[in-house]
Kinemage of the C-alpha trace (Angstrom):
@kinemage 1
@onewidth
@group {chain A} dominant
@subgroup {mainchain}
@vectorlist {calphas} color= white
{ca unk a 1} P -14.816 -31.373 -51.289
{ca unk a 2} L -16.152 -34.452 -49.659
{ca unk a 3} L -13.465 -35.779 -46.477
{ca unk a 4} L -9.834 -34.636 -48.162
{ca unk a 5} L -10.986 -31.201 -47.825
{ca unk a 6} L -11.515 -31.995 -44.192
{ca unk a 7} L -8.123 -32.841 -43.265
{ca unk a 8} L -9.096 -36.817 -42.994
{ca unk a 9} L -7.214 -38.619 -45.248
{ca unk a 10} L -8.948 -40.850 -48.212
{ca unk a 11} L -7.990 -44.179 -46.535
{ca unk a 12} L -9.805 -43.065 -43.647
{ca unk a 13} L -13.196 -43.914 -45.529
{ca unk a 14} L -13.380 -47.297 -47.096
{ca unk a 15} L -15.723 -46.484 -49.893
{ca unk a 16} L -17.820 -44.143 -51.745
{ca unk a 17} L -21.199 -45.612 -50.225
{ca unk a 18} L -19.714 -45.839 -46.599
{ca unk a 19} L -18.923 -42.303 -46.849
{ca unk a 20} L -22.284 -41.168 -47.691
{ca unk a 21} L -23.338 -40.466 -44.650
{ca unk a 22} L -20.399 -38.638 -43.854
{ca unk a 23} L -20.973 -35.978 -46.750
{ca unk a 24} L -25.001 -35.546 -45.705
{ca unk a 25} L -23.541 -34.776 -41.886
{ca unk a 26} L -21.152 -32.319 -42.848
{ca unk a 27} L -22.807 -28.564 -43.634
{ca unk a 28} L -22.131 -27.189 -46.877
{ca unk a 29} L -20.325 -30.075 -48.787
{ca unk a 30} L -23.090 -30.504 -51.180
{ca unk a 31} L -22.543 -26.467 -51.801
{ca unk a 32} L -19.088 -25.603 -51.746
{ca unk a 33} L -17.845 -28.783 -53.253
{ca unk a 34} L -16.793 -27.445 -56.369
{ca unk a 35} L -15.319 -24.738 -54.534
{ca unk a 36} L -13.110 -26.205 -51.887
{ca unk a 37} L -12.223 -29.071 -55.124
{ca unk a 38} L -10.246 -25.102 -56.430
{ca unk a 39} L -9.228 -24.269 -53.354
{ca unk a 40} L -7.343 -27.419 -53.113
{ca unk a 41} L -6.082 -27.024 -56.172
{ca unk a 42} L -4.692 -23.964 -55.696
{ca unk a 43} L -2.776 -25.057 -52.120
{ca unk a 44} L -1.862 -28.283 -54.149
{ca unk a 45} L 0.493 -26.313 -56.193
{ca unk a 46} L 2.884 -26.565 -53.444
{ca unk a 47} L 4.411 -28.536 -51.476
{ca unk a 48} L 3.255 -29.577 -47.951
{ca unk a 49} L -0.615 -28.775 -49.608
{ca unk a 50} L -2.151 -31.138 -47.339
{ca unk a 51} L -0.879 -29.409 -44.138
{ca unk a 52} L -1.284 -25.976 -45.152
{ca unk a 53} L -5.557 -26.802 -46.148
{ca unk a 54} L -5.545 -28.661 -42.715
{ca unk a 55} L -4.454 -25.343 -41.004
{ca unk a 56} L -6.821 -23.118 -43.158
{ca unk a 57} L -9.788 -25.615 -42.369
{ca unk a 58} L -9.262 -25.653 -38.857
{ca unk a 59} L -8.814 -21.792 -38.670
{ca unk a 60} L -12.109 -21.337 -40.896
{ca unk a 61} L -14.250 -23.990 -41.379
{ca unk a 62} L -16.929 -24.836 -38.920
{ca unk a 63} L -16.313 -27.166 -35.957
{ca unk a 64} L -18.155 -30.686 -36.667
{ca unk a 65} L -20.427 -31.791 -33.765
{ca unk a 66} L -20.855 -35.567 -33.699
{ca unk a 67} L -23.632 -37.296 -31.923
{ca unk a 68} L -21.077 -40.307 -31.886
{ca unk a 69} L -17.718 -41.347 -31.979
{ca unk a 70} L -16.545 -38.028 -34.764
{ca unk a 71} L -14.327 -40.317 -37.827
{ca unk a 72} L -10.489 -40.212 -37.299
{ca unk a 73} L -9.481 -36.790 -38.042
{ca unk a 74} L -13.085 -35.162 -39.429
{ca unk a 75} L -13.066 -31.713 -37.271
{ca unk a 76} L -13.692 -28.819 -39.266
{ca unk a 77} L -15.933 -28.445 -42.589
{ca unk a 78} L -14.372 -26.832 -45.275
{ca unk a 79} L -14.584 -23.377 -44.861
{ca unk a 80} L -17.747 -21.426 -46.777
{ca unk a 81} L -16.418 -18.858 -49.048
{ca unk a 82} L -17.540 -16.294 -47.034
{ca unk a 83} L -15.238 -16.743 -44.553
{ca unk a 84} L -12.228 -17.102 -46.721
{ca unk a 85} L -12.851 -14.015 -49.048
{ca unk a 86} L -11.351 -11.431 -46.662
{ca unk a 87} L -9.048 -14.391 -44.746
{ca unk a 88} L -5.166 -13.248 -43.807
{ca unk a 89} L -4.617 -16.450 -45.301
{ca unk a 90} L -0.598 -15.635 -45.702
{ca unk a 91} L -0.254 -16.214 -41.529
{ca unk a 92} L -1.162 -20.149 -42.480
{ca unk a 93} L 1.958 -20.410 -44.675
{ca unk a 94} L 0.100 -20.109 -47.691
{ca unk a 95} L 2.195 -17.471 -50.656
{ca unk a 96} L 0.527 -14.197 -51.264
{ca unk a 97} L -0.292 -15.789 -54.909
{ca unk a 98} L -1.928 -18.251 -53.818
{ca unk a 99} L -3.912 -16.634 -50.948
{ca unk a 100} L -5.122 -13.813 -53.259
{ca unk a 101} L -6.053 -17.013 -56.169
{ca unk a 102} L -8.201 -18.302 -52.971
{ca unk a 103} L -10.043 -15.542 -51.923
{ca unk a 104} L -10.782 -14.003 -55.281
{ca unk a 105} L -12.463 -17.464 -56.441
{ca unk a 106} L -13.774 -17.742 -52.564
{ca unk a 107} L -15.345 -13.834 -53.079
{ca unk a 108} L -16.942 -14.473 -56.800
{ca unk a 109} L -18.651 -17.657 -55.237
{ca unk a 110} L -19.770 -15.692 -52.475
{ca unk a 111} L -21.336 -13.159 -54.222
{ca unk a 112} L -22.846 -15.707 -57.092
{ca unk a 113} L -23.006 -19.014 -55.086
{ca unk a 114} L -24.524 -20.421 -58.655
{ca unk a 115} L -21.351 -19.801 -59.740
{ca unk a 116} L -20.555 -23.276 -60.769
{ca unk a 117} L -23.820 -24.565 -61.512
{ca unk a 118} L -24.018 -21.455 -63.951
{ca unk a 119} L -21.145 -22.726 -66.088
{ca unk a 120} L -22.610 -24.163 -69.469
{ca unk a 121} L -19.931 -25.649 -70.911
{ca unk a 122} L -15.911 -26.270 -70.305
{ca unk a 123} L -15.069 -23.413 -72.533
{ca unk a 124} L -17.341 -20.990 -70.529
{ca unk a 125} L -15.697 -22.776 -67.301
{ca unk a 126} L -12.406 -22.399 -68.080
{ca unk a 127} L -12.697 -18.866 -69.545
{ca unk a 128} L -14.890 -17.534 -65.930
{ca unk a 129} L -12.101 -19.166 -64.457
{ca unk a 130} L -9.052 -17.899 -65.657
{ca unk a 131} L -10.424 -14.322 -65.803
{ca unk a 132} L -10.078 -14.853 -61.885
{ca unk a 133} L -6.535 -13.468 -60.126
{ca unk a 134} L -3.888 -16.425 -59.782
{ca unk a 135} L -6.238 -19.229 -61.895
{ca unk a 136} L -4.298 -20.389 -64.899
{ca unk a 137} L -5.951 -21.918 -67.571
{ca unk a 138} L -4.219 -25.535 -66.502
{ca unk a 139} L -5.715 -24.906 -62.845
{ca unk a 140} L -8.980 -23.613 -64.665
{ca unk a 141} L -9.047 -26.776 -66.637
{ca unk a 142} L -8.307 -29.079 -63.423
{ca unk a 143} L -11.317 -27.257 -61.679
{ca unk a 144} L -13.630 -28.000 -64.083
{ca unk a 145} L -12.890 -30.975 -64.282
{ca unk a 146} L -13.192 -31.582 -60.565
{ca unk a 147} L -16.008 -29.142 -60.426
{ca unk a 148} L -18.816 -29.351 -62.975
C-alpha cells in the first residue's frame, strides 16, 4: 500500500527509511497492504489508474490528521475493505469489471482479514485468488507477488 496508494506520488518520499514514519502514521497500512497492492492492480489495468485510485481514496479512505506540516499530497488512507465491499465504485469512473474485481477481493478480506497472511504458498495464492470475480490468474500472480 504504503504512499502510492495514497495518491502521493513515489518521488514524493526520498527513501524507504525516510518513509517509515510515514507508513507507522497512517492507520491500516500495515493491514490492508496486501490488499490495496490488488486493488491497485486491478485500477492499473487501465488507463488513467492513478487518477481513478486518487478519487476512490479520497471518497473512502480515512482523512489523515497531521500534527505537522501533512507530506505533499498524503490526505486520505487507503480505504479499509470494509468500506469498499458495498462501494458504487462505477460513479468514480471505474468499469463495472473492475469495480465488482474490487469489492469481491475488498468483501473476502473483510470477512477473513487473515486472508493474506493465510496463504501458504504461491500456488494456494494464486488459486484463492483467481477463484475471486474479475482476478485473472496474471493479476493473481502480480498480487502475490506484491502481497505475500
Amino acid at each position: 500500500m504504503a504512499a502510492s496508494a495514497t495518491v502521493v506520488k513515489a518521488a514524493t518520499i526520498p527513501s524507504r527509511s525516510a518513509s517509515r514514519p510515514l507508513v507507522k502514521a497512517i492507520p491500516s497500512v500495515s493491514t490492508t497492504a496486501p490488499a490495496s497492492a490488488a486493488a491497485q492492480r486491478l485500477l492499473n489495468s487501465r488507463a488513467a489508474a492513478t487518477t481513478v485510485a486518487g478519487r476512490m481514496v479520497r471518497a473512502y479512505g480515512a482523512p489523515l490528521a497531521w500534527e505537522d506540516e501533512a507530506p505533499p499530497g498524503l490526505t486520505h488512507a487507503f480505504p479499509r475493505p470494509e468500506r469498499l465491499r458495498d462501494a458504487p465504485l462505477e460513479s468514480l469512473g471505474i468499469v463495472r469489471s473492475r469495480a465488482a474485481a474490487i469489492r469481491g477481493l475488498a468483501g473476502q478480506v473483510a470477512d477473513e482479514p487473515a486472508f493474506f497472511e493465510r496463504l501458504a504458498d504461491l500456488e494456494e495464492a494464486v488459486g484463492r485468488l483467481s477463484a475471486l470475480p474479475g482476478i485473472g490468474a496474471w493479476t493473481a500472480h502480480y498480487i502475490a507477488m506484491r502481497g505475500l
